[in-house]
C-alpha positions in Angstrom: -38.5 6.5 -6.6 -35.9 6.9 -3.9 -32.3 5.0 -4.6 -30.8 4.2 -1.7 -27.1 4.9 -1.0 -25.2 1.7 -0.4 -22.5 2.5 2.8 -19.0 1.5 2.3 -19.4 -1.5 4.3 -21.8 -2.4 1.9 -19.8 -1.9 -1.3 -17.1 -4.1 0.8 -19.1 -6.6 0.9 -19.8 -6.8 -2.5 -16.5 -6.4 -3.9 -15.8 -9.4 -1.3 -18.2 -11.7 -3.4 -17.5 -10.5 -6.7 -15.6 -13.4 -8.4 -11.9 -13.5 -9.3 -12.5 -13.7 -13.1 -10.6 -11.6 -15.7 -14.0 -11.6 -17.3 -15.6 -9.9 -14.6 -15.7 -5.9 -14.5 -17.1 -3.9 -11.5 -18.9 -0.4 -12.1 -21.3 2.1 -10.7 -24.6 1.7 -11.5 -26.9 4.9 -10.0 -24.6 5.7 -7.0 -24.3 2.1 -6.4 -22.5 -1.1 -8.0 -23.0 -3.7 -10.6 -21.1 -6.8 -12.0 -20.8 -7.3 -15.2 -19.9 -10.4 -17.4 -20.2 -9.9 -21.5 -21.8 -6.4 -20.6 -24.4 -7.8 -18.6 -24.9 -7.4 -15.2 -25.0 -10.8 -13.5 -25.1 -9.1 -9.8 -25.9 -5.7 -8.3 -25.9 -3.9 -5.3 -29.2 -2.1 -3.9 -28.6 0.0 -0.7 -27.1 -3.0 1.4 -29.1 -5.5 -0.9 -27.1 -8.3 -3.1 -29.0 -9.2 -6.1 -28.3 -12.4 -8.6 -29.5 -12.5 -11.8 -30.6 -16.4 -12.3 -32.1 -18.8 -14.7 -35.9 -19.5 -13.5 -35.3 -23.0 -11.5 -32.4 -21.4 -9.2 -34.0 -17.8 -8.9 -37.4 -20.0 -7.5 -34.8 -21.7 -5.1 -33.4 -18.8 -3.7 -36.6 -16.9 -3.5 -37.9 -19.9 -0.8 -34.5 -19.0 1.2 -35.9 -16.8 4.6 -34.5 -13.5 3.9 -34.6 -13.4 0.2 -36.9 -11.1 -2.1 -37.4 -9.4 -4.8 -34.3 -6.8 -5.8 -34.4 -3.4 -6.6 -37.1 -0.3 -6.0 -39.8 -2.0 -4.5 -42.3 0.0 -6.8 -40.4 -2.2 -9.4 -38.2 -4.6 -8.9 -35.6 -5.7 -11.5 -37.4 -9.2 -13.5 -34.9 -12.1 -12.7 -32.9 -11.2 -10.0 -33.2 -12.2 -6.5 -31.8 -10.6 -3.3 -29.7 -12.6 -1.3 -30.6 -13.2 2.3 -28.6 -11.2 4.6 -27.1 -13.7 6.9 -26.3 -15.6 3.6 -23.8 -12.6 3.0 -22.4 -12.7 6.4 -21.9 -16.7 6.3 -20.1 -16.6 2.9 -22.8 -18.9 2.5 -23.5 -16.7 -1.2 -20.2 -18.0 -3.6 -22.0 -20.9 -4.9 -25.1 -18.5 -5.9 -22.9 -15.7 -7.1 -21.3 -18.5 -9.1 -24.7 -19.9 -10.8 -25.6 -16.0 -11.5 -22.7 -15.7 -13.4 -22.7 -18.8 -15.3 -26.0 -18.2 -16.2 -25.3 -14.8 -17.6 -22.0 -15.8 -19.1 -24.1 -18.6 -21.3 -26.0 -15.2 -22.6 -25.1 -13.1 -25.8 -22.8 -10.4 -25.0 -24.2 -7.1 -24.7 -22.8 -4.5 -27.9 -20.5 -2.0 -26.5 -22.2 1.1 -26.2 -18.8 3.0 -26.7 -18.0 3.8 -30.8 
């Protein structure tokens, strides 16, 4: 399984969506990026590919958007998240899904620290 390597313009434009929330922490994730609410990642970064984790009813919505998929390897794809389409990225048209994503994954236990 080949992980691609997001570019810096890509990382940008991540960081550019990631909301303004002290709860909200940014880390690497396999040479690429993740956001993480309670420990759990509510958005990730693929290559160039913006993925949301969502409850059902709002992943099926944005999987009818033209452009969206599946996110993650395509030999397996990470189970409820969706990619964002492209020119949904470039049209700041994405803040109102990034902020469903982490809603939904703020509403979820928090992950135990790993760290002891």
């Amino acid at each position: 399984m080949q992980i691609p390597k997001p570019t810096e313009l890509d990382k940008a434009r991540f960081r550019a969506l990631v909301p303004d929330d002290p709860r909200v922490e940014v880390k690497p994730v396999f040479g690429n990026l993740g956001a993480f609410v309670n420990g759990n990642m509510f958005m990730g970064l693929f290559g160039a590919s913006i993925g949301l984790k969502l409850n059902p009813a709002d992943a099926a919505a944005l999987a009818q958007l033209e452009g969206s998929g599946p996110f993650g390897p395509a030999e397996r794809p990470m189970a409820g998240y969706v990619s964002l389409p492209p020119g949904m990225i470039e049209a700041a048209g994405a803040n109102g899904w990034v902020g469903r994503s982490l809603a939904f994954v703020a509403s979820r236990p928090a992950k135990p620290s790993g760290k002891r």
